[in-house]
C-alpha positions in Angstrom: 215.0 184.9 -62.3 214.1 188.5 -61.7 212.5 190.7 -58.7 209.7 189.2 -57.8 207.2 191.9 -56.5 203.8 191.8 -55.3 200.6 193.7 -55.7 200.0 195.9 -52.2 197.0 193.9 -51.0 199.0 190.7 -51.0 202.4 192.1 -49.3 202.9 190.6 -45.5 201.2 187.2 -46.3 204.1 184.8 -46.9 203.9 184.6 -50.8 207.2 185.7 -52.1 209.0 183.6 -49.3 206.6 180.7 -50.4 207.7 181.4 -54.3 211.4 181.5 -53.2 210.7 178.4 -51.5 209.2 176.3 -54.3 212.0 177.5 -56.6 214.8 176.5 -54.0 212.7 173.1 -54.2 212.4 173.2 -58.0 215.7 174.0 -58.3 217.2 170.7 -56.5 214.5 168.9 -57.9 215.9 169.2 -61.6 219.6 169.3 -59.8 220.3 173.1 -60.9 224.1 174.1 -59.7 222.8 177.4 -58.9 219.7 179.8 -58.6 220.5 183.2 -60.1 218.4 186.4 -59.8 219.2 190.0 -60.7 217.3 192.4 -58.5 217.2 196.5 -59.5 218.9 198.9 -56.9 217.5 201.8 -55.0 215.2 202.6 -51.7 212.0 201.4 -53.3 214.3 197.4 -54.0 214.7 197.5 -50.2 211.7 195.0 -49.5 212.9 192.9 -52.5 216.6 192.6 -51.0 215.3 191.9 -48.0 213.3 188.7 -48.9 216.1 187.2 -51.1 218.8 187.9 -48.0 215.9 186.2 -45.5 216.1 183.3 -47.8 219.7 182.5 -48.0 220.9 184.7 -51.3 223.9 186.4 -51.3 224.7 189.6 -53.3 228.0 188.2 -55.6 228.3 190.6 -58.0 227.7 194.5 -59.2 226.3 195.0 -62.8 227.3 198.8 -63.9 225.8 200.3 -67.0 225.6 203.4 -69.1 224.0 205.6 -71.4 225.8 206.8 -74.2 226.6 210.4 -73.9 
């Protein structure tokens, strides 16, 4: 899975925390071990981390990268 983001009109209406929950229920419903998501980093992710903390995600790993010199 990956951010999930929403268009401006739709923000503050409950549809990213109803996506997270259908995918939790998804999830156990074809008996997944685990729900992984990779999320960006930065001030403008701050909403994003916010919603997958508020529903039960924990941060478990960094992922570092770089561009050739």
């Amino acid at each position: 899975m990956a951010d999930v983001v929403e268009i401006p009109r739709a923000r503050g209406r409950g549809h990213a925390d109803a996506l997270m929950r259908w995918v939790v229920v998804e999830a156990q419903r074809l008996n997944c071990e685990a729900i992984h998501l990779d999320s960006g980093v930065g001030a403008d992710r701050a909403a994003a981390h916010r919603l997958y903390m508020r529903n039960r995600f924990d941060i478990t790993a960094h992922h570092f990268s770089r561009l050739p010199d």
